[in-house]
C-alpha positions as CSV (number, residue, x, y, z in Angstrom):
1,X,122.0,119.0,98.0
2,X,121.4,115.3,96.5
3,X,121.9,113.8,99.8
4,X,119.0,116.2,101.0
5,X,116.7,115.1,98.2
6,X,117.3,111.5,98.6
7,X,116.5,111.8,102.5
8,X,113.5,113.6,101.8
9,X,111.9,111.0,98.8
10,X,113.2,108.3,101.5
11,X,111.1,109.8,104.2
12,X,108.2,110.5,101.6
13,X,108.2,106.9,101.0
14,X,108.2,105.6,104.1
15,X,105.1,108.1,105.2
16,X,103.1,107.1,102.1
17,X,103.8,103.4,103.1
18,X,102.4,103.9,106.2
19,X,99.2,105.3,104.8
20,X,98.7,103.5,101.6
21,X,95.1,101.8,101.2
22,X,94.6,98.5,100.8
23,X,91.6,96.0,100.4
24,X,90.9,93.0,102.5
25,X,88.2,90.4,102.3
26,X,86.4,90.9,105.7
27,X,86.4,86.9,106.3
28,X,88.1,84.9,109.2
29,X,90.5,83.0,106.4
30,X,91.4,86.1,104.3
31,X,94.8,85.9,104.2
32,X,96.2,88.4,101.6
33,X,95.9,92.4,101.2
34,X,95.3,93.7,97.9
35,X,95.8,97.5,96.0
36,X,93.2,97.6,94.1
37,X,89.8,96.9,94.7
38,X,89.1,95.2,91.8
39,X,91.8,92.7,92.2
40,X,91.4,89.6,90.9
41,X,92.5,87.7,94.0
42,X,88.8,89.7,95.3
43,X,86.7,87.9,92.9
44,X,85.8,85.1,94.9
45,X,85.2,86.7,98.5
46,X,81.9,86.1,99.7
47,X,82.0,88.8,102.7
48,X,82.6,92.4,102.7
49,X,85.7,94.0,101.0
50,X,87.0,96.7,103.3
51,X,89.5,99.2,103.3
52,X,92.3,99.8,105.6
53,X,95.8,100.8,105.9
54,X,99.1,98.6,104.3
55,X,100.8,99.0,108.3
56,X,97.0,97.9,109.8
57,X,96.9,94.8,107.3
58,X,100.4,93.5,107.8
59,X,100.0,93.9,111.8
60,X,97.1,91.5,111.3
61,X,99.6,88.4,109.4
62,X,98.2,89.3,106.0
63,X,100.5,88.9,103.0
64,X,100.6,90.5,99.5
65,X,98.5,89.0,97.0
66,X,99.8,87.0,94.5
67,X,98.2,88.7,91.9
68,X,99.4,91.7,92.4
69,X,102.5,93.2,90.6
């Protein structure tokens, strides 16, 4: 029965992963992906923060922000 609940928190993680919003500077050099809007590593972009998927901004080379925990 534990092996059953660890495969199904495993598989719940993986599907939230997949899912899981993320912010991204809309500017050609934006680099970085960030959970919350109001990140600090935001502050300084001077185009549109959008939203998108954690999958959609890693496809596109960005990286975790270093301001993020």
């Amino acid at each position: 029965m534990k092996s059953l609940s660890l495969i199904l928190l495993l598989l719940t993680n993986i599907a939230c992963s997949e899912t899981k919003s993320v912010y991204l500077c809309d500017s050609e050099g934006g680099k970085k992906y960030h959970f919350e809007k109001t990140c600090r590593g935001l502050s300084n972009c001077q185009h549109k923060i959008i939203e998108t998927t954690l999958d959609k901004a890693k496809s596109q080379g960005k990286t975790r922000c270093g301001w993020e925990k």
